[in-house]
C-alpha positions in Angstrom: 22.0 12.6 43.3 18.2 13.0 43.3 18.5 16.1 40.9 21.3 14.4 38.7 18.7 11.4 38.0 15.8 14.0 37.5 18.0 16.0 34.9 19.5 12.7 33.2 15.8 11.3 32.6 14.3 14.4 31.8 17.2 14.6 28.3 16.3 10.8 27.6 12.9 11.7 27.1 13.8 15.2 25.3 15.8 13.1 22.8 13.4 10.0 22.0 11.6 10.1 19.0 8.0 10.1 20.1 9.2 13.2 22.4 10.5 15.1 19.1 8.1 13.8 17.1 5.3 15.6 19.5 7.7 18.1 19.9 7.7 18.9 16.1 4.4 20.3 15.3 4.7 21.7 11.9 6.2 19.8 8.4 6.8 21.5 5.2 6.4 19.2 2.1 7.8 20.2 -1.5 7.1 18.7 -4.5 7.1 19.3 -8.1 7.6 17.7 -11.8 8.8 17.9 -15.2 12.4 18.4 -14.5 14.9 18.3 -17.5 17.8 16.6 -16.6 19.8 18.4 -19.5 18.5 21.9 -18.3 19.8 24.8 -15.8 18.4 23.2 -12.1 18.7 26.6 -10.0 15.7 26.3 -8.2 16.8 23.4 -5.9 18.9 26.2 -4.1 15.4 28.1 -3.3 13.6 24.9 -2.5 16.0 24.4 0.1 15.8 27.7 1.9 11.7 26.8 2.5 13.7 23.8 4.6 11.4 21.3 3.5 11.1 17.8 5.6 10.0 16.3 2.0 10.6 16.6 -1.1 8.3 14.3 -3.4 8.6 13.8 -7.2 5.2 13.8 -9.4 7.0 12.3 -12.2 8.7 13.7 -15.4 11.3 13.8 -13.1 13.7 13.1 -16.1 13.0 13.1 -20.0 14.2 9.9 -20.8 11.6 8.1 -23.7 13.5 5.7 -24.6 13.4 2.0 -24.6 16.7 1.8 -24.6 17.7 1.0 -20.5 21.1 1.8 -21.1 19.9 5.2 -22.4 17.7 5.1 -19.3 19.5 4.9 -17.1 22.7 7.3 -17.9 19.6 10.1 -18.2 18.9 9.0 -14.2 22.2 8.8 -13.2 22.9 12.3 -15.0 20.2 14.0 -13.1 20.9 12.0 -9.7 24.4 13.4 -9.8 23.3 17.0 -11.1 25.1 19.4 -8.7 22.2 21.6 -7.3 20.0 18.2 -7.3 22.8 15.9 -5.2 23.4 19.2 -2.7 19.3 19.3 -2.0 19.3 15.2 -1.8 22.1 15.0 0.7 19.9 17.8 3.0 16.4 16.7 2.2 14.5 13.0 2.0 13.4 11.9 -0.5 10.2 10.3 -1.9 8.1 10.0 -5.6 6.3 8.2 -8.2 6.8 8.7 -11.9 4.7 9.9 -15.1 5.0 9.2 -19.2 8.3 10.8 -19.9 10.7 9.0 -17.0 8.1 5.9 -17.6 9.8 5.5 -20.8 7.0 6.8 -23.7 5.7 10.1 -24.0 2.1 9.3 -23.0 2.7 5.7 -22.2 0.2 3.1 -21.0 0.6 -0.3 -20.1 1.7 -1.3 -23.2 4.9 -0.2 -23.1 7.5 -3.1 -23.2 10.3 -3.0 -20.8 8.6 -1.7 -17.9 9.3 -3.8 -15.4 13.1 -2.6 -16.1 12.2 1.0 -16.0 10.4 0.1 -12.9 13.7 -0.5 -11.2 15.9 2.4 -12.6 13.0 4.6 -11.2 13.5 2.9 -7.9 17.1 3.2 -8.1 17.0 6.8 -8.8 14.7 7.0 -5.4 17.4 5.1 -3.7 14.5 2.8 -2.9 15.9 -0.2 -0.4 17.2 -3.5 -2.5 15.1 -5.4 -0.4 11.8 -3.2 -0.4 8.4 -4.7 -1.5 8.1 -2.1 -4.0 11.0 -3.5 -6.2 8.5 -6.7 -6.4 4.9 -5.5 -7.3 3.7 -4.2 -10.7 3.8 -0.6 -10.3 5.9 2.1 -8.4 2.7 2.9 -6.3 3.6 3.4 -2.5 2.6 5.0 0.8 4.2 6.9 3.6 3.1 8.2 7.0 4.4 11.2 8.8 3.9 12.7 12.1 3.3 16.2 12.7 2.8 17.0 16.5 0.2 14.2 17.2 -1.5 14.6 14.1 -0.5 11.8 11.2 -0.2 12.6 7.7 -0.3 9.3 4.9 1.5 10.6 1.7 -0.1 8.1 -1.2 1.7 8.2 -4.2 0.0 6.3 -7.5 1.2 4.8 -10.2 -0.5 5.8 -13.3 1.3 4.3 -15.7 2.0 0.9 -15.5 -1.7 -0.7 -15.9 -3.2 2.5 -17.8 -5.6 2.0 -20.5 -5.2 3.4 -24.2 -5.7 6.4 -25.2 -6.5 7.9 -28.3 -6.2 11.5 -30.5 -8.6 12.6 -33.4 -7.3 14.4 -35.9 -7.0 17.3 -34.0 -5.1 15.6 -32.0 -7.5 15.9 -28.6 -7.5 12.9 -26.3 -10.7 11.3 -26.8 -12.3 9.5 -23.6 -11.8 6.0 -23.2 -15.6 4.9 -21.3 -14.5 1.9 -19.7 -11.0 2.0 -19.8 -8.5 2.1 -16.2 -5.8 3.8 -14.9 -4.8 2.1 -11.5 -5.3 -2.1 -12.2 -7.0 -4.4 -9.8 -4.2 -4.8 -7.8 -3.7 -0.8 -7.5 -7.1 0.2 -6.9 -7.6 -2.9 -3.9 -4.1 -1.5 -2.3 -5.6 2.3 -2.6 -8.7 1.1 -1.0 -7.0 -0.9 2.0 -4.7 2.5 2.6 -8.1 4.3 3.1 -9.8 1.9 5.0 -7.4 0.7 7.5 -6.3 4.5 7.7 -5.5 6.1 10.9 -3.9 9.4 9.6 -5.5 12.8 10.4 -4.8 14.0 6.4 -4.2 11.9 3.0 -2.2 13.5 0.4 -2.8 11.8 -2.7 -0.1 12.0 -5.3 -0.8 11.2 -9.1 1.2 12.1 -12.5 -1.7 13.6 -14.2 -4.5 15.9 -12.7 -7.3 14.1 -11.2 -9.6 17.3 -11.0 -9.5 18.9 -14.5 -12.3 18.2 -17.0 -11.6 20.9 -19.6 -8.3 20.6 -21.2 -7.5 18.8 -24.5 -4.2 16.7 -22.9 -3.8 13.6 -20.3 -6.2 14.0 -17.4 -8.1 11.2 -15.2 -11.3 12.9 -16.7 -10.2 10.8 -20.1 -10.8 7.6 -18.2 -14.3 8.7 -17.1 -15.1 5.0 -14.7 -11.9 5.5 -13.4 -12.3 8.8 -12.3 -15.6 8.3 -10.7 -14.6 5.5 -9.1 -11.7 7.1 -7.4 -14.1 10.0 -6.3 -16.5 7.5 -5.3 -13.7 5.8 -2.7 -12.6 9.0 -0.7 -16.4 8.9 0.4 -17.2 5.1 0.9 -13.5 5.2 2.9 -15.0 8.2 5.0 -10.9 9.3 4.5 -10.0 12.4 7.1 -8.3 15.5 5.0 -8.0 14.3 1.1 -5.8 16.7 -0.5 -4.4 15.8 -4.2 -1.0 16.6 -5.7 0.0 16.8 -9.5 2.2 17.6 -12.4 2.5 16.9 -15.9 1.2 19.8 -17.2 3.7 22.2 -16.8 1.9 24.5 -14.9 0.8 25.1 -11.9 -2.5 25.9 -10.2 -4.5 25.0 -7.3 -8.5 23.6 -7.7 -11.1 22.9 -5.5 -13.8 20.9 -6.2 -17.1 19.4 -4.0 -17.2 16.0 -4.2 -20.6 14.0 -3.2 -20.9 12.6 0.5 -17.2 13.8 1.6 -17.7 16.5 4.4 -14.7 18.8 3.3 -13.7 20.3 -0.1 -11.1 18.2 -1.7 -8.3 20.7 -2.7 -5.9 19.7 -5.9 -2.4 21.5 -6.1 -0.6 20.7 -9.3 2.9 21.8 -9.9 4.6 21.2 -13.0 7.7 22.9 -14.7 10.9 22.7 -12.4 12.8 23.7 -15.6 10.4 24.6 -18.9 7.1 25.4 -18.4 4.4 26.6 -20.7 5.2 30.2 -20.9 2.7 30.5 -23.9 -0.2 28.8 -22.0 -1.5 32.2 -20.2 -4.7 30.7 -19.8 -7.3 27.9 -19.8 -10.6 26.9 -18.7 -10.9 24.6 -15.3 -14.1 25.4 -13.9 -12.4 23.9 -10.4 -9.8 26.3 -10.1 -9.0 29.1 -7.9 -6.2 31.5 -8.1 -4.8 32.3 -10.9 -2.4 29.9 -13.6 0.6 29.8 -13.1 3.3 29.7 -16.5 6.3 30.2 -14.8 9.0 27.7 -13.1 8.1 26.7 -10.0 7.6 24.4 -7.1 4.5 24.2 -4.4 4.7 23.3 -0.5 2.5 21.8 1.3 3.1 23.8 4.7 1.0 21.6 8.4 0.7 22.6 11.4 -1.2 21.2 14.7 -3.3 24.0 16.4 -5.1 22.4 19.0 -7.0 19.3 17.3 -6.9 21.2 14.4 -4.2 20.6 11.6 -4.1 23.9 9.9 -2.6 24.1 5.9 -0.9 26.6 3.5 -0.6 25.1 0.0 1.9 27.3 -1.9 2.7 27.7 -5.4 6.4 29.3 -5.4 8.7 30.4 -7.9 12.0 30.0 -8.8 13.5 33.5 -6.6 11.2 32.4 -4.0 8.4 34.8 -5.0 4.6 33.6 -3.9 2.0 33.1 -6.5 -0.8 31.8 -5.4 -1.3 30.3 -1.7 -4.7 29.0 0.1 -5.6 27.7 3.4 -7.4 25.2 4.4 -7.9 23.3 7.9 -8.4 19.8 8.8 -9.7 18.3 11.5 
């Protein structure tokens, strides 16, 4: 009877949460953007073979530019039900924020009119809860935390969209700065802030639409919105925030940067991953003083691969392509 008991508590501790949860001592995170809904989607199959825990959106995650709901909407409800896209879905969760083109506008700021609509088709495609808070606030911005043996990962995704600023092109049509102008709102920035502070994750993964590294380029960047930029700098080191790493799309390409930023003890480490179904085959290179490894102009996707080693959270980021080839991958630990 003795060993019977032993036996039958020893499986109800196997199968609680916390005991697979410590159990589980590696996570693979996949993300990636600009995604045509009216495109060829083979690359969810090849996603799914890297058996991600995660998949997060970075936005463009449909072309939809209209401010037309209706149109909206049958765009969302085209890709939700794509067939490669609804197979992954029903295997992997499910997480994202959004960028211009599934905002509504091609380059859109907070001008745009019906966005507190679009706000809720975006949430809908996320199969966000009826009831959730994020249906209520001004912005799709949201947070998540994850365990990964008895390290904690927080998964920030912004929302930099909704309260941006203007922008404006010469006749060249560059983006000129905008020196005071915003990206997050007040609201945004004081929620962003509180996530930091009040953090106790081992590593933040910060999600945005557009890169929050790049300085050089002509096109959307958080180095147009100068203040903004600083400021968001300036808060990974007043926060003292454990393991920063930044994703991003938009820009259909992909590449990984590395950049030193003042009073944080670690190199902050931006992966962006952009073109799930047309990226900028013709852009075989540009300047970004912050990048290492080489651009990448081909489709593909990027993991974010964890795993505890001692008190050590040890990570690959990965830019893959569509037959699963490896482009570029760096390490990096936490601690």
């Amino acid at each position: 009877m003795k060993n019977y008991l032993l036996i039958l508590s020893l499986l109800l501790t196997l199968g609680s949460p916390t005991a697979v949860a410590q159990r589980n001592k590696a996570m693979t995170i996949a993300f990636g953007s600009c995604d045509r809904q009216d495109l060829p989607q083979t690359i969810w199959g090849t996603i799914s073979k890297d058996k991600p825990d995660l998949w997060i959106w970075l936005g463009d995650n449909i072309y939809g530019d209209t401010e037309d709901m209706t149109v909206l909407k049958a765009k969302y409800d085209q890709q939700f039900n794509q067939p490669e896209y609804k197979a992954f879905r029903t295997q992997v969760p499910v997480i994202g924020t959004w960028d211009d083109h599934d905002y509504g506008r091609n380059d859109g700021d907070k001008s745009f009119g019906p966005k507190k609509e679009s706000q809720q088709l975006a949430l809908d495609f996320l199969q966000e809860p009826a009831a959730s808070p994020r249906r209520q606030q001004e912005g799709i911005y949201a947070a998540y935390t994850y365990t990964v043996g008895k390290k904690r990962v927080k998964v920030i995704l912004l929302d930099d969209r909704y309260h941006q600023d203007a922008l404006f092109r010469d006749a060249n049509k560059v983006y000129q700065p905008n020196p005071t102008g915003d990206i997050l709102g007040e609201a945004q920035w004081r929620w962003l802030e509180e996530q930091l502070t009040n953090s106790d994750a081992d590593a933040h993964i910060i999600g945005s639409g557009i890169q929050f590294l790049a300085e050089e380029h002509r096109y959307e960047k958080w180095a147009n919105f100068p203040v903004a930029r600083q400021r968001f700098l300036a808060l990974l080191a007043s926060t003292k925030a454990k393991g920063v790493l930044l994703m991003s799309g938009d820009r259909h390409i992909g590449e990984i940067a590395k950049m030193t930023v003042p009073s944080v003890p670690y190199p902050v480490y931006e992966v962006t991953s952009s073109g799930l179904t047309h990226p900028a085959t013709n852009n075989t290179g540009e300047p970004n003083k912050y990048r290492v490894g080489p651009l990448v102009n081909q489709k593909h996707y990027a993991l974010f691969r964890l795993r505890q080693k001692g008190k050590k959270l040890l990570t690959t980021m990965e830019l893959k392509g569509e037959n699963g080839e490896v482009f570029y991958a760096e390490k990096t630990v936490i601690q």
